[in-house]
N, CA, C and O of each residue as an XYZ file, in Angstrom:
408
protein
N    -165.113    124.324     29.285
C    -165.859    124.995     28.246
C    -167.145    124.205     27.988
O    -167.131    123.014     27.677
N    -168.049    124.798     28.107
C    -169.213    124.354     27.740
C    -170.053    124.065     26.365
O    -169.904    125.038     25.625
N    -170.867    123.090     25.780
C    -171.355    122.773     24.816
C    -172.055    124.695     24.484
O    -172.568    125.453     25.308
N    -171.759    124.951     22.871
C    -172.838    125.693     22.532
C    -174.249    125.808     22.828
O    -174.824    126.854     23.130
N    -174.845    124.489     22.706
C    -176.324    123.996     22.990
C    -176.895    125.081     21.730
O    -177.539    126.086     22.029
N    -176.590    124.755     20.406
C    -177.082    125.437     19.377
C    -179.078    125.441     19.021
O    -179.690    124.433     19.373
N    -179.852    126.574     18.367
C    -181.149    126.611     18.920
C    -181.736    126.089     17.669
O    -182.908    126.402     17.458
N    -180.872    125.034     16.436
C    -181.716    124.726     15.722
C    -181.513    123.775     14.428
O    -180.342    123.883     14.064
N    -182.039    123.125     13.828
C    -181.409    121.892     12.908
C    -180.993    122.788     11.649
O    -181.420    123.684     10.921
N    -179.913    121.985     11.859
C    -178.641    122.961     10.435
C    -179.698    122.420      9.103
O    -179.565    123.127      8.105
N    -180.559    121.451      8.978
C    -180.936    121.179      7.556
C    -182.225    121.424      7.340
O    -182.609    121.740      6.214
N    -183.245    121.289      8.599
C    -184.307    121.507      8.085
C    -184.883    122.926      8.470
O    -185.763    123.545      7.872
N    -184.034    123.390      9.859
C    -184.362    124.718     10.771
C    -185.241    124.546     11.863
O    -185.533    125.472     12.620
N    -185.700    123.319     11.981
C    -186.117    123.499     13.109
C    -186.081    123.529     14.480
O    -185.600    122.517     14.991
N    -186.472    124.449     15.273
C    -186.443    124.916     16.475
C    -185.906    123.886     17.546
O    -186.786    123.162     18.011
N    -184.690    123.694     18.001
C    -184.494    122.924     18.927
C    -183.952    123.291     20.487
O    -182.786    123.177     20.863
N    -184.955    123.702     21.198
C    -184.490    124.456     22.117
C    -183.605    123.580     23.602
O    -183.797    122.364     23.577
N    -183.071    123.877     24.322
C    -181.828    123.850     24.943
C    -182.876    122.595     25.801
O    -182.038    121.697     25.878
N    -183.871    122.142     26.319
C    -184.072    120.581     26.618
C    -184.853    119.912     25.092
O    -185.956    119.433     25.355
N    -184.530    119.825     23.834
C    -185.057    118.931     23.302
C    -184.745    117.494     23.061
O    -183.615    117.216     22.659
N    -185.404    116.784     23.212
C    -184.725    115.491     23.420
C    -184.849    114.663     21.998
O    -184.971    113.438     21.969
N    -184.802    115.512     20.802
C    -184.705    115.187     20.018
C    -183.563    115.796     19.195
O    -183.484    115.520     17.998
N    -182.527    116.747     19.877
C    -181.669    117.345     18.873
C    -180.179    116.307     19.037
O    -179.927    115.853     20.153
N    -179.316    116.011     17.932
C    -178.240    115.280     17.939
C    -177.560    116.012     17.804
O    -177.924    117.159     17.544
N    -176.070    115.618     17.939
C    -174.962    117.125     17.539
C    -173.716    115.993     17.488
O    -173.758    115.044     18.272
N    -172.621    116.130     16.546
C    -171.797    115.341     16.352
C    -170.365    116.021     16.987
O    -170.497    117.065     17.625
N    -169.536    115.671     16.887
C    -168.127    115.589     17.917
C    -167.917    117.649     17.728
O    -167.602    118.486     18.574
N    -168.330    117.820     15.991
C    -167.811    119.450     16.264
C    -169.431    120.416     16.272
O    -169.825    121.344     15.567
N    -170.043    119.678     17.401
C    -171.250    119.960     17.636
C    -172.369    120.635     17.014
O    -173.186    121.448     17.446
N    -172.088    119.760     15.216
C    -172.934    120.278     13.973
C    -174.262    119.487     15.143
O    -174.134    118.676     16.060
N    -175.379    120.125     14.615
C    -176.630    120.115     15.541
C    -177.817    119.777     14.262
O    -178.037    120.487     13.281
N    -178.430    118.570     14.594
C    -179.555    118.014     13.518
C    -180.597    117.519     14.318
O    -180.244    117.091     15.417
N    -181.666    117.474     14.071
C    -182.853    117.081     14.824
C    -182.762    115.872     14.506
O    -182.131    115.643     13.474
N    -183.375    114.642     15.302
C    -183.458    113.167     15.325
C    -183.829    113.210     13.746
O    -182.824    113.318     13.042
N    -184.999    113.152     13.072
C    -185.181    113.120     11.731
C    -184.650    113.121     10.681
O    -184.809    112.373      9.717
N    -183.660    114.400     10.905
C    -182.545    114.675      9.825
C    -181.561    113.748      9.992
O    -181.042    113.540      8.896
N    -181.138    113.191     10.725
C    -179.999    112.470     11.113
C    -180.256    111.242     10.589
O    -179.424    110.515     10.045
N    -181.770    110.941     10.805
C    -181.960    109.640     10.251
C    -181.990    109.495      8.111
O    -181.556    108.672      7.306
N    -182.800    110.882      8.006
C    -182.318    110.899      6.348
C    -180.866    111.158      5.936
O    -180.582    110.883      4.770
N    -179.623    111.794      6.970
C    -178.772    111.553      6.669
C    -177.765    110.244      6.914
O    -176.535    110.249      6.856
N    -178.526    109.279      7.164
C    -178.333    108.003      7.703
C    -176.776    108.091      8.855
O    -175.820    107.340      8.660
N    -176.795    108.953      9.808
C    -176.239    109.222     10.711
C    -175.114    109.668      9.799
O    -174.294    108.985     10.413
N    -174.486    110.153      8.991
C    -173.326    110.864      8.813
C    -173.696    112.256      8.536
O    -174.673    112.655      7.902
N    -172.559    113.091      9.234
C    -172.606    114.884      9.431
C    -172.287    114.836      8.196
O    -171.503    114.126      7.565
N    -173.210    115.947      7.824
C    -172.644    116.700      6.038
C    -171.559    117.494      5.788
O    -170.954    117.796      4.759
N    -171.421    117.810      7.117
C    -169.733    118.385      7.476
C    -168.813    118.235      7.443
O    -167.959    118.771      6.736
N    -168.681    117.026      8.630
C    -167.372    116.282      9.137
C    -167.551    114.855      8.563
O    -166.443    114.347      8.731
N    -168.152    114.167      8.122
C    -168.713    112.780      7.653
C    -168.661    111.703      9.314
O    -168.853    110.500      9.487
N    -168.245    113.058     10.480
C    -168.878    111.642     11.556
C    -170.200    111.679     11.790
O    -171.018    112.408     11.228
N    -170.501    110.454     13.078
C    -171.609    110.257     13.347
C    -172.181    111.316     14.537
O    -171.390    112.150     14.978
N    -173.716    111.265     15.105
C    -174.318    111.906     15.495
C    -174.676    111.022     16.876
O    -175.070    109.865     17.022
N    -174.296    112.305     18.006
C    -175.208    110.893     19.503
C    -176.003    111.623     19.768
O    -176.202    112.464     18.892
N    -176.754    111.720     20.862
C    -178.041    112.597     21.461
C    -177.349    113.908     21.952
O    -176.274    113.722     22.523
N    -177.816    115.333     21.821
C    -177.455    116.118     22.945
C    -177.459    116.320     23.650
O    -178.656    116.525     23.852
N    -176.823    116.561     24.771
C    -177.248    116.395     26.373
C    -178.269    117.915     26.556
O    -178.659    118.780     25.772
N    -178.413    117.675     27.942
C    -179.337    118.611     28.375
C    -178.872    119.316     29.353
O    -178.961    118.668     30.396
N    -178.325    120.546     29.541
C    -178.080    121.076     30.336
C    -179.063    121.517     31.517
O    -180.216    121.855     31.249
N    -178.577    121.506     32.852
C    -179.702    121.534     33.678
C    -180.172    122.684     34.080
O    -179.526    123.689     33.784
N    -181.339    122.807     34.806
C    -182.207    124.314     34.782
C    -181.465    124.371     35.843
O    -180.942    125.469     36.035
N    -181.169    123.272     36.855
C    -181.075    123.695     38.211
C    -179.701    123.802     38.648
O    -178.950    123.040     38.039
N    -179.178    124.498     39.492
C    -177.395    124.540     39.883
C    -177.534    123.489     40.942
O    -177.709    123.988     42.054
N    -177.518    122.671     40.931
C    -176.914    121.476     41.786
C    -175.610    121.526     42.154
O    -175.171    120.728     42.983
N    -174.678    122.667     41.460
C    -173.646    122.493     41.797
C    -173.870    124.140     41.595
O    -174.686    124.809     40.961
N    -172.420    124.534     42.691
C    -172.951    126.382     42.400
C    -172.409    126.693     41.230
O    -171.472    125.949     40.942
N    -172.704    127.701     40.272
C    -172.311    128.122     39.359
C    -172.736    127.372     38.061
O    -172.492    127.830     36.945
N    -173.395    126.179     38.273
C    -173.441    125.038     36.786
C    -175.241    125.126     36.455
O    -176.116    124.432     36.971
N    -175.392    126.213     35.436
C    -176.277    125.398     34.864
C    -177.091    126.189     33.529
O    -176.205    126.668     32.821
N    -178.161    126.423     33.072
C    -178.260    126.873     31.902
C    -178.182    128.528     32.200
O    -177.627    129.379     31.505
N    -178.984    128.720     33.570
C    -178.596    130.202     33.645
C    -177.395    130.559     34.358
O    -177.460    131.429     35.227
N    -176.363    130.014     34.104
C    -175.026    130.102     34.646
C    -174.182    130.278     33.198
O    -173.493    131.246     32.875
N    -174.413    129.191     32.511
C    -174.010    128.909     30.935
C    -175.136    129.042     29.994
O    -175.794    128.101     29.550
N    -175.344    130.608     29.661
C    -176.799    130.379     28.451
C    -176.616    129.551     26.984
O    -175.628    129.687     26.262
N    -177.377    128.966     26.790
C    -177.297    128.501     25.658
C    -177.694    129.465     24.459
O    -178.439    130.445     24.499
N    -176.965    128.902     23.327
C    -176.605    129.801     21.968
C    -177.563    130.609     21.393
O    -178.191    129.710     20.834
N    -178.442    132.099     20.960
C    -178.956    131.752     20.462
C    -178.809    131.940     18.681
O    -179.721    132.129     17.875
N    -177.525    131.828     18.460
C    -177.114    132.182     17.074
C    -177.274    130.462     16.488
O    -176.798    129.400     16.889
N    -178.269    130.863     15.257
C    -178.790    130.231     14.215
C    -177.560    129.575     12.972
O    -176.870    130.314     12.270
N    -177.516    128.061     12.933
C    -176.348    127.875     12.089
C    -177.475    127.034     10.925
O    -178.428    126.331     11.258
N    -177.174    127.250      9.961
C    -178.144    126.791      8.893
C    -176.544    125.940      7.883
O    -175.421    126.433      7.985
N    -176.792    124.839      7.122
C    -175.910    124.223      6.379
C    -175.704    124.632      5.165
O    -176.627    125.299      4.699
N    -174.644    124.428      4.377
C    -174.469    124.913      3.536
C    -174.746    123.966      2.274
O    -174.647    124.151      1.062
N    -175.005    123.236      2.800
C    -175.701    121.448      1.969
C    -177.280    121.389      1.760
O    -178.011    121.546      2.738
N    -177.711    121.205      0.727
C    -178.615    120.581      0.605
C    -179.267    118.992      0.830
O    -178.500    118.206      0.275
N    -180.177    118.423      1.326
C    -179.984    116.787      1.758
C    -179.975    116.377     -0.094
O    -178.970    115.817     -0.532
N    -180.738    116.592     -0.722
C    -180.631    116.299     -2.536
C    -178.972    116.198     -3.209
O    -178.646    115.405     -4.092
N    -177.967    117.303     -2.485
C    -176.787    117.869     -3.147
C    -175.732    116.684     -2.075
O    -174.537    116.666     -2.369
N    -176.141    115.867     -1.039
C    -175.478    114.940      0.048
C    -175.436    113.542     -0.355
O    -174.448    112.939      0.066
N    -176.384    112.765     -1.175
C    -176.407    111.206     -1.753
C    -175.299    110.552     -1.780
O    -175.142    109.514     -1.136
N    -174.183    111.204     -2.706
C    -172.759    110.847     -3.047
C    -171.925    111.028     -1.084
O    -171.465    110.101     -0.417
N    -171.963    111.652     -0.916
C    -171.316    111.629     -0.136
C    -171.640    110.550      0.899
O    -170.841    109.646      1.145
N    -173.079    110.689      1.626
C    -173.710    109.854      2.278
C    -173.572    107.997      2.118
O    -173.387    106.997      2.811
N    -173.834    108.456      0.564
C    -173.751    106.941      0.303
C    -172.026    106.467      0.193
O    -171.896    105.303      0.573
N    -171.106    106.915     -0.108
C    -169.630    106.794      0.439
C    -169.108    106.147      1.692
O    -167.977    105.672      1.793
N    -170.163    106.168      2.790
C    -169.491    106.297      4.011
C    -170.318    105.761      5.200
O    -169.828    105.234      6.199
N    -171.596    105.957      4.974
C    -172.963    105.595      5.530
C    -172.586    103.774      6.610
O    -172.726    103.465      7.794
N    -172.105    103.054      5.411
C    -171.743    101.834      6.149
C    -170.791    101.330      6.670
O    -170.493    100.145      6.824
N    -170.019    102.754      7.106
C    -168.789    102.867      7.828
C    -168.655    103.041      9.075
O    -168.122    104.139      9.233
N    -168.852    102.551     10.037
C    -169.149    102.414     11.565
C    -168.577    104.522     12.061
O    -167.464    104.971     11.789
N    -169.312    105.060     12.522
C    -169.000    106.124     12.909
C    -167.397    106.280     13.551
O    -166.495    107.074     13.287
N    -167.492    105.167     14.489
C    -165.513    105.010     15.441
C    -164.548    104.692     14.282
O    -163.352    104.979     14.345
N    -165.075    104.132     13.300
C    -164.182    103.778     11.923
C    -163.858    104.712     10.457
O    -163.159    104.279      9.540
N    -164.494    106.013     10.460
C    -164.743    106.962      9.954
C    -163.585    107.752      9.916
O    -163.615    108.867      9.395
């Protein structure tokens, strides 16, 4: 099963299309642009884990059958149900809690 490769940051909305090398996505592949991640000092407003880079799925089939036009990426829009203002308490709870220790 393949990553969603979701098309956009759950907090601020912005556009993160399927090579950005700035979108993060955490284990249940909540999706935040580098920026957001950093005002959420790496904890998901979701799940309270941490965030790694998203991979990039490739244009090219190097392998037959594998690749973005084999597996399209998402283009359904997930927006959060959090505000970063309404997250402090939580953030600050957990923030200096090693993500593997979470």
């Amino acid at each position: 099963m393949a990553l969603e490769i979701r098309p956009n940051c759950e907090l601020c909305d912005k556009n993160l299309p399927a090579r950005a090398s700035d979108a993060m996505i955490c284990t249940y592949e909540c999706t935040f642009c580098r920026d957001c991640v950093d005002k959420l000092c790496n904890v998901c407003p979701n799940c309270g884990g941490g965030f790694v880079p998203r991979p990039i799925r490739p244009e090219k089939a190097w392998r037959k059958g594998v690749s973005v036009n084999h597996q399209p990426v998402s283009d359904k829009r997930v927006n959060s149900k959090y505000e970063l203002s309404d997250l402090s308490d939580f953030i600050e709870k957990i923030k200096d809690i090693s993500p593997e220790k979470r």
